[in-house]
C-alpha positions in Angstrom: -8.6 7.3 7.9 -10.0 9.4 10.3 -13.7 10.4 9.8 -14.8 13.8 9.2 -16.4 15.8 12.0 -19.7 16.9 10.8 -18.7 20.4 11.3 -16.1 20.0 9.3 -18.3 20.0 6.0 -18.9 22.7 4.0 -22.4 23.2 3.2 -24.7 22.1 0.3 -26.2 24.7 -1.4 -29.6 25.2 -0.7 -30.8 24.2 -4.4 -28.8 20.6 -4.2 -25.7 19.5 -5.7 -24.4 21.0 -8.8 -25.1 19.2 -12.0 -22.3 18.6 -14.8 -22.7 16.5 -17.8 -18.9 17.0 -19.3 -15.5 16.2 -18.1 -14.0 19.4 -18.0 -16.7 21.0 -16.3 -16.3 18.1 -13.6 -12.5 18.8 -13.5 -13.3 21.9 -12.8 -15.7 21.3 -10.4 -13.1 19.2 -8.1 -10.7 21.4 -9.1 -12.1 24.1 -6.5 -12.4 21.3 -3.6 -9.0 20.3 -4.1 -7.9 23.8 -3.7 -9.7 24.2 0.0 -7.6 21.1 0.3 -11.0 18.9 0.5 -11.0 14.9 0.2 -13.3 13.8 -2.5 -16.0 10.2 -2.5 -16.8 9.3 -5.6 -20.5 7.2 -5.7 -20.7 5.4 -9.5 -24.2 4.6 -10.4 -26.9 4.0 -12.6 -29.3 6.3 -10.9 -32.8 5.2 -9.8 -31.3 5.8 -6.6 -32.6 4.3 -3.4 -31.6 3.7 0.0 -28.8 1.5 -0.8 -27.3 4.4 -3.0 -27.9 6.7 -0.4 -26.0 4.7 2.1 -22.9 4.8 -0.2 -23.1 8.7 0.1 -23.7 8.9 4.3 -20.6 6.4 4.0 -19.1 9.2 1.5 -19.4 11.4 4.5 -17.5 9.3 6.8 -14.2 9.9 5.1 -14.7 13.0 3.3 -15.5 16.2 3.0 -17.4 16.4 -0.9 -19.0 13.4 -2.0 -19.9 13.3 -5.8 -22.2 10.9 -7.1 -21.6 9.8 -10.5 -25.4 8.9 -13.0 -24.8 6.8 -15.8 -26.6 3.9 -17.4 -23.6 2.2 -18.8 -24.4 0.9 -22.0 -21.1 -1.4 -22.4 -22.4 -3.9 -19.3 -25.7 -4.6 -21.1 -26.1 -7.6 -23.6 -28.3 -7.4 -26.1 -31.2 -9.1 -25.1 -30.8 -7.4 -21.4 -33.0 -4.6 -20.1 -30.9 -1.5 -21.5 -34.3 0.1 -22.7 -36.7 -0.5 -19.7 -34.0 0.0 -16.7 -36.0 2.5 -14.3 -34.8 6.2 -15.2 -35.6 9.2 -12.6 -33.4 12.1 -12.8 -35.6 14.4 -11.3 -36.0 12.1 -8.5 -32.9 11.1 -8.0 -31.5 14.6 -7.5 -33.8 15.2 -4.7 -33.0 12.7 -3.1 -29.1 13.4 -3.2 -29.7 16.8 -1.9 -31.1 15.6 1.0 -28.3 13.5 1.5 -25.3 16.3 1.6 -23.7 15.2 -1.9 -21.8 18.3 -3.6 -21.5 17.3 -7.4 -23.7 15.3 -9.6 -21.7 13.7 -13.2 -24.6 12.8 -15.2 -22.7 12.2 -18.6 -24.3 11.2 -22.5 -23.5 8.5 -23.6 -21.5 10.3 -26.4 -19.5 11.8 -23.7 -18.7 8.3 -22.0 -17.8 6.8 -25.7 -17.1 9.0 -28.6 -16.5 8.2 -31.4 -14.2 6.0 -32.0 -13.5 4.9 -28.9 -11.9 1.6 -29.1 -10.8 0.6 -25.6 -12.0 -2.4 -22.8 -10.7 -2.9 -19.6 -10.2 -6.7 -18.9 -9.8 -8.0 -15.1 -8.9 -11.6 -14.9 -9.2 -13.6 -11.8 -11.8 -12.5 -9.8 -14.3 -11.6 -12.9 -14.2 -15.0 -14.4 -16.7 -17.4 -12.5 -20.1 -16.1 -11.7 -22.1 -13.3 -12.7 -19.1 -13.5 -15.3 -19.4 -16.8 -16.5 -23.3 -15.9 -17.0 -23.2 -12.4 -18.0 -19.2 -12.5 -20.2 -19.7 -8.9 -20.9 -20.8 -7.2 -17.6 -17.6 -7.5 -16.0 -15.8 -5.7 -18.9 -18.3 -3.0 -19.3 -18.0 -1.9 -15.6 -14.3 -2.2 -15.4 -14.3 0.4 -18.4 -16.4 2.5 -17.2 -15.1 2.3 -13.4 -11.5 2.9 -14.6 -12.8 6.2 -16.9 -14.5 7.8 -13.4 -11.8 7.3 -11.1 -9.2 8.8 -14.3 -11.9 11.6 -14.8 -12.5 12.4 -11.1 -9.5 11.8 -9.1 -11.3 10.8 -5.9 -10.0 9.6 -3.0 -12.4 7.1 -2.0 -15.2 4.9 -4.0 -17.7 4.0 -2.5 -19.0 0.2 -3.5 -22.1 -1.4 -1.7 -21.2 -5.4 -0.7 -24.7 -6.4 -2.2 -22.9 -6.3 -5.9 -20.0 -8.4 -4.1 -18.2 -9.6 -7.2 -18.3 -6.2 -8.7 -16.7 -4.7 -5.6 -13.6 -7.5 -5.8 -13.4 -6.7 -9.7 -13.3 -2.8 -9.0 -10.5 -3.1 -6.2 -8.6 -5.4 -8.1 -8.4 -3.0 -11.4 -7.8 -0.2 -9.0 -4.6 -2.1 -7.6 -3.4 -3.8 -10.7 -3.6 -0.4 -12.7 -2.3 1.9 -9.2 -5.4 3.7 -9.5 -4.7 5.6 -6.3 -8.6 5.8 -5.1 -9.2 3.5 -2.3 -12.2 1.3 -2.9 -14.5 1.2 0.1 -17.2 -1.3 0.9 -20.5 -0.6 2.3 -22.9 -2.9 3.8 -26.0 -4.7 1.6 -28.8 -2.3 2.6 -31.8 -4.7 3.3 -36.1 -4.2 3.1 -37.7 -5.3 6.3 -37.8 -8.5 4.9 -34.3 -9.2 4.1 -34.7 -8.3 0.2 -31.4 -6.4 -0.7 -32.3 -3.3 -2.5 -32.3 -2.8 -6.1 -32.9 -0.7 -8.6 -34.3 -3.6 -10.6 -36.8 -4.8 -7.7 -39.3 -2.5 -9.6 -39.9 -4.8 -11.7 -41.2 -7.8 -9.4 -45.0 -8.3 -9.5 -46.4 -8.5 -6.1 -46.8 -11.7 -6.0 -43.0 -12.2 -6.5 -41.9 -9.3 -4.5 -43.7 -11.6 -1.2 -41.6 -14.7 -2.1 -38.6 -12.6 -3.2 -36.9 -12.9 0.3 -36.6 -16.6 -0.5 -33.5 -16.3 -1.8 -31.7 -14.2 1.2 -32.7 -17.1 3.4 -31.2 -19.8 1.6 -27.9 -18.0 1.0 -28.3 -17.5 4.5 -28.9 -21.5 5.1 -25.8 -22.2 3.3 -23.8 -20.0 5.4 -25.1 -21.6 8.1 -24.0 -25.2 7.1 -20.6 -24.0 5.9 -19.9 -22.9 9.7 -21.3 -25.8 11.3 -18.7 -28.3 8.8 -22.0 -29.1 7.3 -22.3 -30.5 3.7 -21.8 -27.4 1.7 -23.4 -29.3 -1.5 -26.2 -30.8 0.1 -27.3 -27.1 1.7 -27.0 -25.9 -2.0 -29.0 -28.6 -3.4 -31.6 -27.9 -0.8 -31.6 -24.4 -1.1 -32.6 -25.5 -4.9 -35.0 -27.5 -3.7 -36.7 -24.3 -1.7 -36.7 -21.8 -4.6 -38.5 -23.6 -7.7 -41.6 -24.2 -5.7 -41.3 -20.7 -5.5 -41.0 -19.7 -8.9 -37.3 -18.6 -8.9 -35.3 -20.3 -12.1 -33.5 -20.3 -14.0 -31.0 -20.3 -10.8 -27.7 -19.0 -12.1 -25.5 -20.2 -9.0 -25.4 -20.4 -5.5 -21.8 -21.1 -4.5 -19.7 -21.4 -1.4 -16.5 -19.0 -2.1 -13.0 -17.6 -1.1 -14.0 -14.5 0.2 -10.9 -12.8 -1.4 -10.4 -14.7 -4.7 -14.2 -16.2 -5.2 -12.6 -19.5 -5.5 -15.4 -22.0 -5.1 -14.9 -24.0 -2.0 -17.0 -26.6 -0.2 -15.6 -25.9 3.5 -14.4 -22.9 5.0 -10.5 -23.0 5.7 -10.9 -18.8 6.2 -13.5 -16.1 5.5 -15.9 -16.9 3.2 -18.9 -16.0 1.0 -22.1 -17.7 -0.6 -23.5 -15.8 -3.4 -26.5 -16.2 -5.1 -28.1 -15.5 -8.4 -31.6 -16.4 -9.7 -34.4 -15.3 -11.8 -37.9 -14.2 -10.7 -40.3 -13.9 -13.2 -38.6 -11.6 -15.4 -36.4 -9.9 -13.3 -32.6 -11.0 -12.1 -31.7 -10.9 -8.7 -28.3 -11.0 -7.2 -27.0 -11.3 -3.4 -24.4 -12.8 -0.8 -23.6 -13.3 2.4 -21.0 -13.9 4.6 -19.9 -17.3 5.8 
C-alpha cells in the first residue's frame, strides 16, 4: 500500500478529534469519510495512552487518510482477581494527546454499549492463543478476540494498527481477522522502548521506583536468549540463566520465557526460520510482558 502524502490529509479540527460513545453515531461518523472516498486506521485501546499508542496512530498515517482510535477498558479480558478497578484511566488526557497526533474520531463506548444485555457471544481463536499469556491468563485471549472482532464489524476499517510489544495478541488478532474474512488488514508496529529498553505500558505506572530501575532486566535477558538461539547456542541453558538473572532482582513469579515459531508460537529450542523469545514476569505487583526477535 502506498503511503499517504501528508498533503493528502484532511485536517483535524482545531478542537481535536470528534468524540462518539455509540455505534451508530460512529457509523455515521465513517460514513462521511467513506463518502470523500477516505481509507480508514482503526487504533483499539484501553486508553492511558502513551507513546507506544501514539506510534500506532503516526503508523495510522502511513496508510491512511482518517485514523480513529478506539477507548475501551475491556472488561471480558480481566479475571477476577486482575486489576479491572485500578487500571490507569485519563480521558481528558488521552484526548490531548490524540489531537496532537492528527487522529479524526475517538469511539469511547460504555460498557453497556460493548455488552448489552444479554449478550451471549465469545470469540475463540485456537492455535496461536493457546500456550503463553494463554495458558496463564485462559480468559484474555477470548476477551480480546470478542472485542477485536466487534470494532472491526462496527468500524469497517481498512487497517488495524497492533504494536509487536503485545506479540501474541497481534498473531491472535490476524488470525481471527483471516479465519473469519474480516477484510481489515492487521498491521504491526514496532515495541516502542524508554531509554532504557523498558517497552512502554500502560501498566508501568504501577512499578515503584525501585522496580522501575531494575525493570529493564527483563528486556536484556530476552535479548540474551535471542542471542544464543542465533549463535546455535543452548536455547535451555540461556533460559535457565536468564532465570538465574531476574530473581535476584525481584522479578517472580516468571510466567515464561520461551524460544518460539515466529508464525505459529510453537516452542522451539533452535531456530530452523524466524523466530521469537517472549517473556513474561511479575515485578512487585505489576505484570510485565515483552519479545524479541531471534
Amino acid at each position: 500500500m502506498v503511503a499517504v502524502p501528508a498533503e493528502a490529509r484532511r485536517s483535524v479540527p482545531a478542537q481535536g478529534p470528534r468524540v462518539v460513545s455509540d455505534v451508530p453515531a460512529l457509523r455515521a461518523a465513517i460514513a462521511e469519510f467513506r463518502r470523500a472516498g477516505e481509507r480508514l486506521a482503526l487504533v483499539p485501546t484501553m486508553g492511558a495512552l502513551h507513546a507506544g499508542h501514539i506510534a500506532l496512530v503516526e503508523a495510522g498515517h502511513r496508510v491512511a487518510e482518517r485514523i480513529v482510535v478506539t477507548i475501551f477498558i475491556n472488561p471480558r479480558q480481566f479475571s477476577a482477581n486482575e486489576d479491572l478497578a485500578r487500571y490507569p484511566r485519563d480521558l481528558e488526557g488521552d484526548l490531548k494527546k490524540l489531537a496532537a497526533a492528527g487522529t479524526d474520531l475517538v469511539f469511547a463506548p460504555n460498557v453497556e454499549t460493548m455488552y448489552p444485555p444479554g449478550f451471549s457471544t465469545q470469540v475463540s481463536v485456537g492455535g496461536v492463543s493457546q500456550g503463553l499469556c494463554g495458558a496463564i491468563r485462559p480468559h484474555f485471549f477470548g476477551g480480546v478476540a470478542t472485542v477485536v472482532t466487534k470494532l472491526f464489524l462496527q468500524a469497517g476499517a481498512d487497517f488495524a494498527m497492533f504494536g509487536e510489544k503485545d506479540y501474541q495478541q497481534l498473531l491472535v488478532v490476524r488470525r481471527m481477522a483471516a479465519d473469519l474474512d474480516i477484510p481489515t488488514k492487521v498491521i504491526a508496529v514496532p515495541t516502542v522502548r524508554e531509554p532504557d529498553g523498558v517497552a512502554m505500558s500502560s501498566r508501568n505506572v504501577y512499578l515503584s521506583p525501585a522496580e522501575r530501575r531494575v525493570a529493564p532486566r527483563l528486556h536484556q535477558v530476552l535479548q540474551e536468549i535471542a542471542s544464543a538461539a542465533r549463535q546455535g547456542k543452548s536455547v535451555p541453558l540461556a533460559i535457565d540463566a536468564g532465570i538465574a538473572t531476574l530473581k535476584p532482582d525481584g522479578f517472580g513469579p516468571i510466567d515464561y520465557l520461551a524460544l518460539c515459531d515466529a508464525e505459529s508460537l510453537t516452542p522451539i529450542i533452535r531456530l530452523n526460520g524466524p523466530g521469537r523469545v517472549l517473556g513474561a514476569a511479575w515485578l512487585g505487583a505489576t505484570r510485565l510482558i515483552d519479545n524479541v526477535s531471534a
